[in-house]
C-alpha positions as CSV (number, residue, x, y, z in Angstrom):
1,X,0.0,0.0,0.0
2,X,1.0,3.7,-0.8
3,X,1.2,6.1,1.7
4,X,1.3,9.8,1.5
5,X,1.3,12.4,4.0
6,X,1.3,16.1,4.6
7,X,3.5,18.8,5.2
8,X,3.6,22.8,5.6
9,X,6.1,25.0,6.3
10,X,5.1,27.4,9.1
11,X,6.4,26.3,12.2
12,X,8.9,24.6,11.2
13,X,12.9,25.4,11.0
14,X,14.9,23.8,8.2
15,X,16.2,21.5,10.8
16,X,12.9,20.1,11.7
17,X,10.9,20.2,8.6
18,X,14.0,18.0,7.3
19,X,13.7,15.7,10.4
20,X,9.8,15.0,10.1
21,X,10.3,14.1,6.6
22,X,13.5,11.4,7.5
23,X,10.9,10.7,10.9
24,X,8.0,9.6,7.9
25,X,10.5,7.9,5.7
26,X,9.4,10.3,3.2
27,X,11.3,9.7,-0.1
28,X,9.4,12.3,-2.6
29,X,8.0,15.9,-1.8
30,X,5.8,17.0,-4.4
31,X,5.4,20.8,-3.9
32,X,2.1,21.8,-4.7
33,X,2.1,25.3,-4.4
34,X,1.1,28.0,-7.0
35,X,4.2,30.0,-5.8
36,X,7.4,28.0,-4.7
37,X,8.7,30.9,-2.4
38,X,7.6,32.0,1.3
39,X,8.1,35.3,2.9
40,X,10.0,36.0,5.5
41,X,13.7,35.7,6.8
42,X,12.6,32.6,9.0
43,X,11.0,30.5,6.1
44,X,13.9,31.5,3.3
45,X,14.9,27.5,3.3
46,X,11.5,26.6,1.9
47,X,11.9,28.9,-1.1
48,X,12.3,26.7,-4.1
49,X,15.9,26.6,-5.2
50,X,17.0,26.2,-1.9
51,X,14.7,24.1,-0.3
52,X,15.6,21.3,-3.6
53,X,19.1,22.0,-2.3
54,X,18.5,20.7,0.9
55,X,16.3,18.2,0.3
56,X,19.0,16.4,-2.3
57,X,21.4,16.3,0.6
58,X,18.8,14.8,3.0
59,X,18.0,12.3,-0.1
60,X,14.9,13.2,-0.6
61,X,13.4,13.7,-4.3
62,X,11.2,16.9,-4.9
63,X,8.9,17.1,-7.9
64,X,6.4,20.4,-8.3
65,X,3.1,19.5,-9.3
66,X,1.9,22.8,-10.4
67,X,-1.5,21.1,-11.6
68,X,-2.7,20.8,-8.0
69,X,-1.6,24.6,-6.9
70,X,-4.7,26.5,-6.2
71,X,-5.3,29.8,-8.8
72,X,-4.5,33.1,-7.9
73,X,-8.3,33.9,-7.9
74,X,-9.0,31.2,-5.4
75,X,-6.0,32.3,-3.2
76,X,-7.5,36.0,-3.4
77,X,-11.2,34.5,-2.2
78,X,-9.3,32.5,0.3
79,X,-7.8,35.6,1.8
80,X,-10.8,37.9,1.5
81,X,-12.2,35.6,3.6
82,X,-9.1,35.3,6.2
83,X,-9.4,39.3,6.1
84,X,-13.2,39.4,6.9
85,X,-12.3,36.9,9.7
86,X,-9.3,39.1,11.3
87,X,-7.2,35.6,10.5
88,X,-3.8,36.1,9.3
89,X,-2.7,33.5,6.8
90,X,-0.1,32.1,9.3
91,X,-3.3,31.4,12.1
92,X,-5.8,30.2,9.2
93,X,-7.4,27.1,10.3
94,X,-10.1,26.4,8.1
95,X,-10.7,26.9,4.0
96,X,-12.7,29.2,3.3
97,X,-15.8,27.4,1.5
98,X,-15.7,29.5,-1.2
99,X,-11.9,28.1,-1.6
100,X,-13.3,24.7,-1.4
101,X,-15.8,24.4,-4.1
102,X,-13.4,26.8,-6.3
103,X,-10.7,24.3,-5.8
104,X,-12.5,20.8,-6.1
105,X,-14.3,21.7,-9.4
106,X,-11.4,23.7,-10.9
107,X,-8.7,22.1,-10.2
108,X,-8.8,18.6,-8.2
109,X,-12.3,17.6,-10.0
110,X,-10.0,18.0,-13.7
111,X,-6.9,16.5,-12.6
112,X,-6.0,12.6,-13.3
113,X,-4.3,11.9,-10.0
114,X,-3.9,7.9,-11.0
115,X,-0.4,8.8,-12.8
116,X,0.8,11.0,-9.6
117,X,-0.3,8.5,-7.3
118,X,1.7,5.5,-9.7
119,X,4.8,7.0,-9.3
120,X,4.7,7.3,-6.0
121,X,7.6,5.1,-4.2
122,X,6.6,1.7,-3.1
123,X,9.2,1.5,-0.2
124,X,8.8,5.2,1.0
125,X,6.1,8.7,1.7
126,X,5.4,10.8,-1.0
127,X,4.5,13.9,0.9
128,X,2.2,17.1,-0.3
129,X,3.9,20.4,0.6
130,X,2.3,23.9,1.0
131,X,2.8,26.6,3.5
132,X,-0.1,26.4,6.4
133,X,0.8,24.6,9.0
134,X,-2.3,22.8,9.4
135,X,-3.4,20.6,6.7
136,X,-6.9,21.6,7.3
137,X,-6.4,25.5,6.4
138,X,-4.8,24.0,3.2
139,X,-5.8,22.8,-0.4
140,X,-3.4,20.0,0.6
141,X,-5.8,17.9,2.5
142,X,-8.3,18.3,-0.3
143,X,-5.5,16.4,-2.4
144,X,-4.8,13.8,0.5
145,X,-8.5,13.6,1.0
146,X,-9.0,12.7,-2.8
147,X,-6.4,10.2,-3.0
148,X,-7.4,8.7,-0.4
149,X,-10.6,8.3,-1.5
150,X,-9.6,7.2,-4.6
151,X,-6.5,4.7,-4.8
152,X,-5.4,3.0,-2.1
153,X,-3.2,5.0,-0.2
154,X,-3.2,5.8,3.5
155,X,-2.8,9.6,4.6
156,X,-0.7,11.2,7.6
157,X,-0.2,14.9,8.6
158,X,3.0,15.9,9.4
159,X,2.7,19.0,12.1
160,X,5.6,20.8,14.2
C-alpha cells in the first residue's frame, strides 16, 4: 500500500521540517504550491531553489506538481475571507468554502491523480507540501482527502 502524508512549512525550521520528513521515511516531496517561495527571513529555506538543495542532501526527491496549486483567484477569495475573519494566513485554520468548491471543481475535479499516485515510491512517503501549518487550512488535505478516497493510499499529517 501507498502512503502519502502532509506537510507545511510554518512552524517549522529547516532542521525540523528536514527531520519529520526522514521521521516519515518520506522519499518524494511534491510541492504543490502555485508560488514556490515563502516570505520571510525565517522560512527563506522553503523557497524553491534552496529548499531542492537541501532536500537532495537529505536524499529526498522533490517534484512540483503545479497542476494541484490552487489559482490566484482562489488564493485571493481564500484571503478575503481570512481578512473578513481578522485571521492572518499564518493562524488560518479552516478553508474558506468559497476556496473549497473553487478548488475541487477547478482544479482537483479535472486533474488525473492515477499517474501521480503511480509514481509514488513503493518502499517510502510521498509527501504534499504547501505553507499552512495545518493541513486543514490548506488545499493539501483536499488532495490527501481525494487520493485517499480514490486509490489506495493511507494519509498522515505531518505538524511541528
Amino acid at each position: 500500500m501507498r502512503r502519502v502524508a502532509t506537510i507545511g512549512v510554518y512552524g517549522f525550521t529547516l532542521d525540523t521540517f528536514v527531520a519529520a520528513l526522514r521521521e516519515a521515511g518520506v522519499g518524494v516531496l511534491l510541492d504543490v504550491r502555485q508560488r514556490r517561495g515563502v516570505r520571510g527571513h525565517e522560512y527563506a529555506w522553503a523557497n524553491a531553489r534552496r529548499l531542492q538543495e537541501e532536500l537532495a542532501e537529505a536524499r529526498v526527491a522533490y517534484r512540483h506538481l503545479k497542476q494541484l496549486a490552487p489559482t490566484t483567484a482562489m488564493r485571493e477569495a481564500q484571503y478575503r475571507e481570512d481578512e473578513r475573519h481578522g485571521i492572518g494566513k499564518r493562524n488560518r485554520m479552516q478553508l474558506a468554502s468559497a476556496f473549497r468548491d473553487a478548488y475541487l471543481r477547478e482544479v482537483l475535479d479535472r486533474v488525473d491523480l492515477a499517474p501521480i499516485v503511480a509514481e509514488l515510491p513503493d518502499d517510502a512517503v510521498g509527501a504534499l507540501m504547501c505553507v499552512e501549518r495545518d493541513p486543514e487550512a490548506c488545499h493539501r488535505s483536499l488532495i490527501a482527502a481525494r487520493i485517499a478516497a480514490e486509490h489506495d493510499v493511507t494519509v498522515t499529517h505531518l505538524r511541528p
